[in-house]
C-alpha positions in Angstrom: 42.4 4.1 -12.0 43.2 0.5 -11.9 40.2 -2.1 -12.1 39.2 -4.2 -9.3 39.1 -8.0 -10.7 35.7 -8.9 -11.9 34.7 -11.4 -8.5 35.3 -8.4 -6.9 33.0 -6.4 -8.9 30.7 -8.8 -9.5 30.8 -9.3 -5.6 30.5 -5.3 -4.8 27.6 -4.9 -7.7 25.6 -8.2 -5.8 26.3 -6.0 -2.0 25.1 -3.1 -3.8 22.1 -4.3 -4.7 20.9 -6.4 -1.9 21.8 -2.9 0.0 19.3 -1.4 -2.0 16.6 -4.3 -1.4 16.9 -4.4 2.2 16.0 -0.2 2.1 13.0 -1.3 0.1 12.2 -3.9 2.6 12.4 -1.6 5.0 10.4 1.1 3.8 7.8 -1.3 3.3 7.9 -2.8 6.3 7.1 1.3 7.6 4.7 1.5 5.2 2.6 -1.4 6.2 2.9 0.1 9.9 1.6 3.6 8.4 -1.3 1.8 6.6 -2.1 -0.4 9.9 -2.6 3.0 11.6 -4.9 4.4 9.2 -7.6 1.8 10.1 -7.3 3.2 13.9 -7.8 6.6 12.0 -10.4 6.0 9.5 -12.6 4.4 12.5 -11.7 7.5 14.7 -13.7 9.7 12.1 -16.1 7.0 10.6 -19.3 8.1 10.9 -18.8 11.4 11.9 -17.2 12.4 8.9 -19.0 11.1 5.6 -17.5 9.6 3.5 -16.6 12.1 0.4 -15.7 14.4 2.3 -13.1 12.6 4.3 -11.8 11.3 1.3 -10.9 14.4 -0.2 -9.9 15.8 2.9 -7.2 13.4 3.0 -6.2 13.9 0.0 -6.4 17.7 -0.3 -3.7 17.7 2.6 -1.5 14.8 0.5 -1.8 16.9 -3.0 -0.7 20.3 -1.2 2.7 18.2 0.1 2.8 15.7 -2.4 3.7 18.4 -5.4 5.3 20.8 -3.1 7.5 18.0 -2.6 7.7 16.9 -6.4 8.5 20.3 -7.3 11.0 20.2 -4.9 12.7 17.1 -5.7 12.3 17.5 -9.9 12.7 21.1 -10.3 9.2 21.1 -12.5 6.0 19.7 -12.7 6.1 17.0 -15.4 3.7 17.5 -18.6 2.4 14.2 -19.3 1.6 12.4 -22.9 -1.8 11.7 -23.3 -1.4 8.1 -22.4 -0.3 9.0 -18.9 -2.7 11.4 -18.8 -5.2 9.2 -19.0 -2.9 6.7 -16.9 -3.3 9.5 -13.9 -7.1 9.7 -14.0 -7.5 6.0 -13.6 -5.2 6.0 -10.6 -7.3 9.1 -9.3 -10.1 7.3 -9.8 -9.4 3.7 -8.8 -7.0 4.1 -5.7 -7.9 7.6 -4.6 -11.7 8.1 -5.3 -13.2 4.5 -5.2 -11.1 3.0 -2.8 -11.4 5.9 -0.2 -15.0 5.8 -0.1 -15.5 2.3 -0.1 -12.7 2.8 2.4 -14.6 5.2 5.0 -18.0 3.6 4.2 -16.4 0.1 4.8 -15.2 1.3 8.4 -18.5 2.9 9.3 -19.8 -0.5 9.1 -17.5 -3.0 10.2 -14.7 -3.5 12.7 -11.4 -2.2 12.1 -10.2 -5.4 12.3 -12.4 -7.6 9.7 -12.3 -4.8 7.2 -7.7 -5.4 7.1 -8.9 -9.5 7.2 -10.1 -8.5 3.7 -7.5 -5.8 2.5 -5.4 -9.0 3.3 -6.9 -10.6 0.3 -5.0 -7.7 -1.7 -1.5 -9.5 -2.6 -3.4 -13.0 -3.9 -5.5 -10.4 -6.3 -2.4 -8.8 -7.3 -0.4 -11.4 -7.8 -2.7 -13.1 -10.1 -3.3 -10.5 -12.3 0.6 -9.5 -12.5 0.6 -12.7 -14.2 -2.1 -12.2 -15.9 -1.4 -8.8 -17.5 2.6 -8.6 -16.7 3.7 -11.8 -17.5 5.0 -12.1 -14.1 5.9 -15.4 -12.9 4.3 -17.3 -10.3 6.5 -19.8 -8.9 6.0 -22.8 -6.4 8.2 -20.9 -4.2 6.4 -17.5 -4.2 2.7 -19.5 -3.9 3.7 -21.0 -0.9 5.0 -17.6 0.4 2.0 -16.1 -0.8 -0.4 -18.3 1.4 1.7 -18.1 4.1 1.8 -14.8 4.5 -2.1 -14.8 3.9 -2.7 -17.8 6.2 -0.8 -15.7 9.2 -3.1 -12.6 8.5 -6.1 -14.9 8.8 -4.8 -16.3 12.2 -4.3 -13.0 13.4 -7.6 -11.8 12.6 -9.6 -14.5 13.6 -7.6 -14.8 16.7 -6.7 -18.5 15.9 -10.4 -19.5 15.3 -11.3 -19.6 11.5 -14.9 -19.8 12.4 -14.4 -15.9 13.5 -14.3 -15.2 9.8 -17.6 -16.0 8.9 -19.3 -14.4 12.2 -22.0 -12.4 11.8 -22.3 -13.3 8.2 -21.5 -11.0 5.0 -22.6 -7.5 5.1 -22.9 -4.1 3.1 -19.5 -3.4 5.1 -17.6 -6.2 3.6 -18.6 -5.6 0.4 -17.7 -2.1 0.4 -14.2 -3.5 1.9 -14.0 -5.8 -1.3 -14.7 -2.6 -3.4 -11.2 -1.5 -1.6 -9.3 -4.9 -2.9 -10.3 -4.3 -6.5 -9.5 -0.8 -6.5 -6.4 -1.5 -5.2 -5.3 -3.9 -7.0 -6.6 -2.0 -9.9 -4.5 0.9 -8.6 -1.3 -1.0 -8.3 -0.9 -2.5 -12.0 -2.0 1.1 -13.5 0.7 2.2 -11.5 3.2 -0.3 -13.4 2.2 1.4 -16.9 2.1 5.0 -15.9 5.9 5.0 -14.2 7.3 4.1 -17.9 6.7 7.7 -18.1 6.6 9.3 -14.8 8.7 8.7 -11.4 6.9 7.7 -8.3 6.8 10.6 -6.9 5.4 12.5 -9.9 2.9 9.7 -10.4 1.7 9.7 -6.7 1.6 13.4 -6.8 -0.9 13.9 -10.1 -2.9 11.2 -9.5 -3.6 12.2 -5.6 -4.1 15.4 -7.5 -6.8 13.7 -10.0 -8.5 12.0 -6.8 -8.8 14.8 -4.9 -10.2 17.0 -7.4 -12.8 14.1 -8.7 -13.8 14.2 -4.8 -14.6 17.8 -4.8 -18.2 17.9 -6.0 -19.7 14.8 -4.3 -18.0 16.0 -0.9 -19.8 19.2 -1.5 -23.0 17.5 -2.2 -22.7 15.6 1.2 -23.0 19.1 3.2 -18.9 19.1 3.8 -18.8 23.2 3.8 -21.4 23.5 6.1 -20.2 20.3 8.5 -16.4 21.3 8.7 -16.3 23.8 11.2 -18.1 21.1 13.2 -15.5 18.5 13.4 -13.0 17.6 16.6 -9.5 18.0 16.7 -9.8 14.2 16.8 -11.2 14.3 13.4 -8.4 17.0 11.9 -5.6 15.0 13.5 -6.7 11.9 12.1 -7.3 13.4 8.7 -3.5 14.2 8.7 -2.4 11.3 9.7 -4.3 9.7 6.9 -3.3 12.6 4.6 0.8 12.5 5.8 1.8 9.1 6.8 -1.0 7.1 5.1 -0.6 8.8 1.8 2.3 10.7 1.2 5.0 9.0 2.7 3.2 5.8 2.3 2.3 5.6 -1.4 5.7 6.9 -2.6 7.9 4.3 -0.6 4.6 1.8 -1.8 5.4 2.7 -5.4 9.4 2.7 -5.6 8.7 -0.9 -4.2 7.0 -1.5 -7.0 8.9 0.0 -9.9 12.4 -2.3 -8.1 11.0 -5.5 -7.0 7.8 -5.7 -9.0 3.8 -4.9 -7.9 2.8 -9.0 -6.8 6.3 -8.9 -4.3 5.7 -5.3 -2.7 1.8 -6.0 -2.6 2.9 -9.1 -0.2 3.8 -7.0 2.3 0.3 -5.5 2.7 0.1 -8.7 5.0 1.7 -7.0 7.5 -1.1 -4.3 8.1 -3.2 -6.0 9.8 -0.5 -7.1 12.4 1.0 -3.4 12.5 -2.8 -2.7 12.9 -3.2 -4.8 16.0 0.0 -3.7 17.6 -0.8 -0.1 17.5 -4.1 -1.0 19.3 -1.8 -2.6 21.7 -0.5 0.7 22.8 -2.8 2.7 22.3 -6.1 0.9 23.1 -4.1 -1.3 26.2 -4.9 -4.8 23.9 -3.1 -7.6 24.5 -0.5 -9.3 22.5 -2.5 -12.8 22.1 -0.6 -16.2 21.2 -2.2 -16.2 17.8 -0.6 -12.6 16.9 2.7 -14.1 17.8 1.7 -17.0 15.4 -0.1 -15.0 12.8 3.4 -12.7 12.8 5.5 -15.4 12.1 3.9 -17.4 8.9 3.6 -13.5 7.7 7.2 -13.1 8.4 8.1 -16.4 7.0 6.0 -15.8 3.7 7.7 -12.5 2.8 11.3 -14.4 3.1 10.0 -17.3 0.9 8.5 -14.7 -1.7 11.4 -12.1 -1.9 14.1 -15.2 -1.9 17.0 -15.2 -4.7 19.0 -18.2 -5.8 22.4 -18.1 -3.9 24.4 -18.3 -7.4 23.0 -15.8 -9.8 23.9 -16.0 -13.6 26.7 -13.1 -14.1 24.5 -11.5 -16.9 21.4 -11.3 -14.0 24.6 -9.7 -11.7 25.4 -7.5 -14.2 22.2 -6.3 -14.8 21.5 -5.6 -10.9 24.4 -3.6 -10.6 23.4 -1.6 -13.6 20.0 -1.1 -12.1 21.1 -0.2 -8.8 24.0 2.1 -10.1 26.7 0.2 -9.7 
C-alpha cells in the first residue's frame, strides 16, 4: 500500500484527533444538560423522599444498567487488584454515598438554583488539586478560562446582582451543598488512579455498585421499605431520570472526558449546569430567558474555548503522539 507523505499524515492524525475532541466536547456539553436537569429532579422528590433512600434508589436503578451494560460491552466483569479495589470503594463512598446525601439534603433546604451557584465552585477545586496531586499545569491561559467560566455561572445565578449571593446568609443547606464540591472533586481525581486499571465504564459500573450497596443499611434505617409504596409517580420518574441520564449516561461520558483531556478541563464544563439548569426551567416551569443568562452563557462559553485551546503549530512528536492516542 503506498504511504501518504508525512504532512499528509501528520495532517490526517491532527483531523483525527480534534474529531475525537469535538465528540468529547460534545458529550460533555449533554452531560452538563443531564446534570442541570437532575437539580429540577432532586427538588421534585426533596423532602418527600429522604435522603438515603433516594440515594440508593438512584443508584440501585444505575448499578442494574450500568453492569448489564459493562457486561455487555466487555464480555466479563473485571476482577480488580486490591489497589483498585480499594480505588472503587473510595469512589462509592466519595461521589456516590457522600455526595448524594449531601446532594438530597442540600436540596431539601435550599433553592435549586443556589445549591448549582456552589457545585459551580467544582472545576476551581479540581483544578487546583490536579495540580496539586497530578502535576497538571495551570497556565495563564487556562486561569483566565477558569474564572470566566466561573464568573458567567455567578452572573447567571445571581441574575446579574452579586449581592444575590450572599442573600439570606449561609445555611445548613449550603454547607451540605459544599459537602457535594469536596466529594466531587474527591471523586474526580480517584477516578484518575482507578482507570490505570479499569475502563470508564467498568469503573463507573463497580463503584455505583459500591455506593449503592454502602446506601443499603442507612436507607433502611430511614423507614425506606415501609415509605416506598407511598411515593408518586412523580417521585419514581424522577428517580430514573436521576438513575438513567444523571448517572449512567452521565458519569460514563463524564469519565472518558476525563481519562482524554484530563479531570481540571472536563471538570470546566460543570459550568454549564447551572445554565442547562435554568434553561430546562424555561420550558418546563414557563421562566424567562433574562439578559444576564444570555451574559452568564457567554463568559461560560468563552471560558471553555480559552481552557480547551491548542497552539496552532504543534511539535510533530505531540502530533504523533495524538494520533497514536486517538488510533490513528
Amino acid at each position: 500500500m503506498r504511504r501518504l507523505p508525512f504532512f499528509h499524515y501528520r495532517a490526517a492524525c491532527w483531523a483525527c484527533s480534534m474529531e475525537r475532541a469535538m465528540r468529547v466536547y460534545i458529550k460533555l456539553l449533554l452531560t452538563a444538560f443531564f446534570w442541570g436537569g437532575t437539580f429540577i429532579a432532586g427538588r421534585v422528590i426533596a423532602g418527600r423522599v429522604m435522603p438515603f433512600s433516594a440515594a440508593f434508589l438512584r443508584f440501585a436503578i444505575a448499578s442494574v444498567l450500568l453492569l448489564t451494560i459493562l457486561r455487555h460491552r466487555e464480555g466479563r466483569f473485571p476482577r480488580p487488584g486490591r489497589g483498585a479495589l480499594v480505588g472503587i470503594v473510595a469512589l462509592g463512598l466519595t461521589g456516590v454515598f457522600t455526595y448524594n446525601v449531601f446532594f438530597f439534603s442540600g436540596l431539601a433546604r435550599i433553592t435549586a438554583g443556589r445549591a448549582s451557584l456552589i457545585i459551580a465552585t467544582n472545576p476551581i477545586v479540581i483544578a487546583v488539586f490536579s495540580a496539586m496531586i497530578f502535576k497538571e499545569r495551570i497556565t495563564g491561559l487556562k486561569c483566565i478560562g477558569i474564572l470566566l467560566s466561573v464568573t458567567g455561572a455567578l452572573i447567571v445565578i445571581s441574575k446579574g446582582d452579586p449581592a444575590f449571593i450572599l442573600h439570606g446568609g449561609i445555611g445548613a443547606g449550603e454547607f451540605f451543598i459544599i459537602g457535594c464540591v469536596l466529594s466531587w472533586a474527591a471523586y474526580s481525581l480517584i477516578g484518575k488512579y482507578v482507570m490505570r486499571d479499569l475502563s470508564p465504564l467498568a469503573a463507573v459500573a463497580l463503584s455505583s455498585a459500591a455506593g449503592a450497596a454502602l446506601l443499603l443499611l442507612p436507607a433502611l434505617g430511614e423507614g425506606m421499605a415501609a415509605q416506598v409504596s407511598g411515593y408518586r409517580w412523580q417521585d419514581w420518574t424522577s428517580l430514573a431520570y436521576l438513575g438513567i441520564f444523571g448517572t449512567v449516561i452521565g458519569f460514563v461520558w463524564y469519565y472518558d472526558a476525563i481519562r482524554i483531556i484530563g479531570p481540571s478541563r472536563a471538570s470546566l464544563f460543570i459550568n454549564f449546569v447551572p445554565i442547562s439548569a435554568i434553561v430546562l426551567a424555561f420550558f418546563i416551569l414557563a421562566e424567562p430567558v433574562t439578559l444576564s443568562l444570555a451574559a452568564g452563557a457567554v463568559f461560560v462559553a468563552a471560558g471553555v474555548y480559552l481552557t480547551n485551546r491548542q497552539p496552532v503549530r504543534r511539535p510533530v512528536a505531540a502530533t504523533m503522539a495524538s494520533a497514536k492516542s486517538t488510533g490513528c
